[in-house]
N, C-alpha and C positions, 0 to 999 in steps of 0.2 A: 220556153224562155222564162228564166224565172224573176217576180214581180216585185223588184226593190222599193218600197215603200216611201213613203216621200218624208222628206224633216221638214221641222217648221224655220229649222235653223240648225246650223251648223260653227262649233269652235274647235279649233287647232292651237294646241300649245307646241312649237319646238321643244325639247330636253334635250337632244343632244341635236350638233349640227357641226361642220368641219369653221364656223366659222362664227366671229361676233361684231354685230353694227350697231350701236345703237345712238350713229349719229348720222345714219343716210336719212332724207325725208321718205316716208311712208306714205300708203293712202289711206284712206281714212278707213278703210276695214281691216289693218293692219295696226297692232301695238308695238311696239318695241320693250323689250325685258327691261330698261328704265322707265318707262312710262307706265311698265306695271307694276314695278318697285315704287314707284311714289303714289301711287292709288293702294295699294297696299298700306303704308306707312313708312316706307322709309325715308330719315328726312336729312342723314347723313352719307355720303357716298365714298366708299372708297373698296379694294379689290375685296375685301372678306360677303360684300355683298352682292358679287358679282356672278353668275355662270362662266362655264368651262366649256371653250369649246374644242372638239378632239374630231378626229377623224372617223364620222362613222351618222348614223342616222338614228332618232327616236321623235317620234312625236305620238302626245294625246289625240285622242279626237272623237267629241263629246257630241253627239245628236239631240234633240229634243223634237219630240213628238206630244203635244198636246200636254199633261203632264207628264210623261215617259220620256227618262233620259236614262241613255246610255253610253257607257265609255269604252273607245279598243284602245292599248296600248299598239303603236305601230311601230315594232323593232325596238332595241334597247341600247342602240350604241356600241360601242369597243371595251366598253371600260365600267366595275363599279363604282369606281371611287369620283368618276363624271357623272356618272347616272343617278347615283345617290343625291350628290353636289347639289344637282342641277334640281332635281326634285323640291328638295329641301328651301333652297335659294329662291325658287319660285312658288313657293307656297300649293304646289299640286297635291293635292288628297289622291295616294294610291291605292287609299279605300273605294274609289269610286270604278275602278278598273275592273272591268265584268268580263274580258277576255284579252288575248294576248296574238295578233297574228307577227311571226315571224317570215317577211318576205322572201330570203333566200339565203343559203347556207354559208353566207362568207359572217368572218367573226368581227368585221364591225358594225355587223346589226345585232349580231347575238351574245357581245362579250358580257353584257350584265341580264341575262335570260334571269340564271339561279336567285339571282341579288335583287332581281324585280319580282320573283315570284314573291316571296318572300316578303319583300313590303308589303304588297298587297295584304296577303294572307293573314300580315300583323295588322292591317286596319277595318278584314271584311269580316271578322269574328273567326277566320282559319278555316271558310269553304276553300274547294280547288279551283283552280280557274282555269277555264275553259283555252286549250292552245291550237292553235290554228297551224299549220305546218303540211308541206308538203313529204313525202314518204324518203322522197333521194335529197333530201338538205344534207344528210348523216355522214355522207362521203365524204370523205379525208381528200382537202384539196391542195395544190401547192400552183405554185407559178415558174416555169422554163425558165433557164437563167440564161442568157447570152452563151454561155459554157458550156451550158447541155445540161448542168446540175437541176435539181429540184429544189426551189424555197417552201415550203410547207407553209400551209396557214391554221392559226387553234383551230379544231373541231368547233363544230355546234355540239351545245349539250347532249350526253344522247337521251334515249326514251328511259330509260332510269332514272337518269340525274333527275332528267325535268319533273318525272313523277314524284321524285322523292323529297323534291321542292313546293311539292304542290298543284303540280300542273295536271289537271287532264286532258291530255294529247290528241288532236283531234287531223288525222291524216286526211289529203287527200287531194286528188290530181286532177276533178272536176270543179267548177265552179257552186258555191253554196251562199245562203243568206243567214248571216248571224244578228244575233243583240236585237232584236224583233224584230228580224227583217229591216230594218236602217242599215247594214253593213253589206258588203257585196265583197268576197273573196275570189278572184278570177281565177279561172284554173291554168293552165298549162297556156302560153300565150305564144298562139300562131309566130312563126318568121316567116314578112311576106315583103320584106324590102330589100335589095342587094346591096349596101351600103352599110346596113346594120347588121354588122359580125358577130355580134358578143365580145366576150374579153379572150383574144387573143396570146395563146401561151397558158392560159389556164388549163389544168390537169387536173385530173381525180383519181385516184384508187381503184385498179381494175378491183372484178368481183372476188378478186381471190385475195384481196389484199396482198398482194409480191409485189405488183409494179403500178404504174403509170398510162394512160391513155389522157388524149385528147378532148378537155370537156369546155372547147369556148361557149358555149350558148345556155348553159345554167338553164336547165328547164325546169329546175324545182322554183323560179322566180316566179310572182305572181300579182298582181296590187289590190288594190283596197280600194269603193266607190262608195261614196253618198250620193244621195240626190234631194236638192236643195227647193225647197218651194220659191217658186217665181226665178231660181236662177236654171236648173240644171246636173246636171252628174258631174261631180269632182272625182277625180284621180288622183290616188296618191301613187306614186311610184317609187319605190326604194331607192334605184341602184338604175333600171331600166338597160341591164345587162342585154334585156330583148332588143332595145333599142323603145325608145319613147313616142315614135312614130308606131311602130309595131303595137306598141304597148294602145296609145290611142285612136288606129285602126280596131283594135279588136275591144275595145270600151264600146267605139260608135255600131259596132256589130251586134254585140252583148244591149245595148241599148237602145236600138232601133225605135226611131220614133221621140227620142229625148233629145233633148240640146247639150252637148258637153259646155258646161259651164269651164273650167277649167283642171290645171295639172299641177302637181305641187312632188316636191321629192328630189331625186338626184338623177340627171338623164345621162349620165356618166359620158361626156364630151370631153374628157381632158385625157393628156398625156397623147398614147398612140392611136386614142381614137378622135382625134382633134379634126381628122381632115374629112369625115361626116358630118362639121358643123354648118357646112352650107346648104346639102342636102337635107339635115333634118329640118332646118329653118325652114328650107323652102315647102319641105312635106307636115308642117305643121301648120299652114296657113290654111289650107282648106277647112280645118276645124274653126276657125273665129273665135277662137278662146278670148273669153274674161277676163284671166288670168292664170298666169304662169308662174308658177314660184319654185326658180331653179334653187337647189342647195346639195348637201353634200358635195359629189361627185361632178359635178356637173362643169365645175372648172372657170376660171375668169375669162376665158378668151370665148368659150360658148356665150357665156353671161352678157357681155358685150357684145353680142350677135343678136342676143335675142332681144335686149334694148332697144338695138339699131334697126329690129326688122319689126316690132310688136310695140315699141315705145308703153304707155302705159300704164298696158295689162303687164306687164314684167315686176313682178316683186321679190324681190331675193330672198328666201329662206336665211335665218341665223340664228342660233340660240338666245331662248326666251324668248322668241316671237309669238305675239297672239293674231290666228288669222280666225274672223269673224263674218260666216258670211249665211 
């Protein structure tokens, strides 16, 4: 089992998120991207100083151990012209970003990969930065149309591009500890619930590249864990294509012995997989989570489930959030 290190603390910035609040109340280990605009300096308000939110997922997230701090970029969003925005808009140094995991191969986490290697690179003196990825992201994926046809989705970058951006590409389909050991990249994430499908109608690229096969369960997905002094292991979960239950069954496995403190990300409850909201709900009570911080994907009708069943510990993700814990 390998030995995640503890932080003395733990910060989250959102960059990118499917959504923006920043007039729900918070708790108190939570900012809102106005509240850190005005601790910033800003002392006039109007949209040029605002973030963008877009369909897709990015967030920092900065450890500190004793004087050791370090930072993962988590996913980059859909978009550069968001991802830049948002950067800029929030005062984030991409200097400080010492490595890059991409959770899984759809392109609203990876649409500004290039565009984020790149900033960094311009503020770390032009080392490479370390990228975390699993080997089958690269597959060319599309989604079943009603008709039979196939809707395509962008690629991820491949292992060129991203090299030629500055990345060095770091494969792989076990679990590993990065950034001194304060990071936890999970590998390949069991399916052990009946209820949790994947996404439904998703297709990939057979090996010969001619056609299409059936790929609902996205095994290249993986998340990202801290472990917080006096609280416990956080979860970040992109997308939770595994399903979010699955996802934190195999955390509390992978952590035997630790308290999950909580879960933050997109647990992908909406659309046609809306009618797992009562089953997840129910299969997330055993963990006593802290905190929940549904975003992206995750959908307003789950979001008002998990309210109504967890009151709270429920903190909704949105861009230019600051979670502090």
């Amino acid at each position: 089992m390998l030995q995640l290190s503890e932080a003395d603390r733990v910060e989250v910035i959102v960059l990118v998120d499917n959504v923006t609040d920043n007039l729900s109340l918070v708790p108190a280990y939570v900012e809102t991207e106005m509240a850190r605009q005005w601790k910033r300096g800003l002392r006039v308000w109007s949209g040029r100083c605002m973030c963008c939110a877009a369909h897709g997922l990015s967030c920092a997230i900065t450890a500190w151990r004793g004087d050791t701090t370090h930072t993962l970029l988590f996913d980059t969003g859909p978009d550069v012209a968001v991802f830049e925005r948002n950067v800029d808009r929030l005062g984030f140094d991409m200097g400080r970003v010492e490595g890059i995991v991409l959770s899984h191969g759809h392109w609203d986490h990876a649409g500004a990969m290039l565009r984020a290697l790149v900033m960094i690179q311009l503020r770390n003196g032009g080392r490479a930065v370390p990228t975390y990825m699993h080997p089958g992201m690269h597959r060319s994926r599309a989604m079943k149309a009603p008709d039979g046809s196939m809707r395509p989705f962008e690629d991820v970058p491949s292992q060129d591009q991203l090299r030629q951006h500055g990345a060095a590409v770091v494969y792989a389909t076990e679990p590993q500890l990065i950034l001194g050991d304060l990071f936890f990249v999970s590998g390949e994430i069991p399916r052990v619930t009946a209820y949790e499908r994947g996404l439904q109608g998703q297709h990939c690229r057979t090996a010969d590249g001619q056609g299409w096969e059936p790929d609902p369960l996205i095994m290249d997905e993986r998340f990202v864990a801290v472990r917080v002094k006096g609280k416990g292991i956080i979860v970040f979960t992109a997308c939770s294509h595994a399903g979010v239950v699955n996802v934190m069954t195999h955390a509390r496995d992978c952590f035997a012995g630790h308290a999950l403190h909580g879960v933050m990300g997109g647990f992908h409850l909406s659309g046609v997989t809306e009618g797992a909201i009562p089953e997840t709900v129910a299969g997330l009570r055993p963990f006593n989570l802290k905190t929940i911080a549904p975003a992206h994907c995750t959908g307003w009708r789950a979001v008002g489930a998990l309210e109504a069943a967890f009151g709270e510990a429920v903190a909704p993700a949105a861009v230019g959030k600051t979670y502090r814990f």
